[in-house]
N, C-alpha and C positions, 0 to 999 in steps of 0.2 A: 359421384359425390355432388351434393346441393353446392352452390358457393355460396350461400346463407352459413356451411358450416365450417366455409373456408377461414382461416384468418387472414389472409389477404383484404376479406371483404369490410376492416374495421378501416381500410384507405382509401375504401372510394364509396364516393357521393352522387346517388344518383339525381338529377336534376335534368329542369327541360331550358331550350334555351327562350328567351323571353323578350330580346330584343338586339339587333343587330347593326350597328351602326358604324362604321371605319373610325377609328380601328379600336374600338371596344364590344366583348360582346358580355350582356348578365341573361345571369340564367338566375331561375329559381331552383330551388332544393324542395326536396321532399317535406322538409319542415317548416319551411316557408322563408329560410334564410335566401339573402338575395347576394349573390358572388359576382365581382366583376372576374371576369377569366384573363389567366395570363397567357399571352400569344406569344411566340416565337418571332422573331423577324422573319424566317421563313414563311409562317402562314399568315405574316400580315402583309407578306407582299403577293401573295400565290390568290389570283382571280378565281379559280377554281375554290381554293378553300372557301371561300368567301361566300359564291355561288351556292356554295353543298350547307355551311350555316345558314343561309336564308331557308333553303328548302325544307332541313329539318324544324325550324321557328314555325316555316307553316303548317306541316307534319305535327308539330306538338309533340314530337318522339323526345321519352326520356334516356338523358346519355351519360354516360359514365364518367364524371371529374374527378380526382384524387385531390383529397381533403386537405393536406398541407399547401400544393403549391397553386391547386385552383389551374388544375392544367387540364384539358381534353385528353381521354388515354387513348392510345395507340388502338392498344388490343381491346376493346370494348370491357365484356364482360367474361371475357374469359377467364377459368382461372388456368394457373400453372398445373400441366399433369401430377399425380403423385407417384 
């Protein structure tokens, strides 16, 4: 199954990340809205996380946010099996 025909897929927001700065990072959206992202305490103290958003910033890779809380998802683009 496409996950275009998912209904999960009316919760997340695909966006690239657009700048990277401790401890904020904004991405843009597809329609050109600009999201500050909410971080965790955990990945705002984790060097590694930090590390892997610059890399994809440079990459330019689009990533997968969930539209209510503006959070990075876990499982990308996966959907749930059916």
């Amino acid at each position: 199954m496409l996950l275009d025909q998912e209904t999960t897929i009316a919760n997340i927001v695909a966006a690239q990340i657009i700048k990277v700065f401790y401890p904020f990072v904004i991405a843009r959206t597809e329609t050109g809205a600009y999201l500050q992202l909410n971080l965790s305490p955990t990945e705002q103290n984790d060097s590694l996380f930090w590390d892997e958003l610059r890399s994809i910033l440079r990459a330019k890779l689009w990533v997968p946010i969930g539209k209510h809380y503006h959070q990075l998802l876990d499982n990308g683009w996966l959907a749930e099996p059916v």
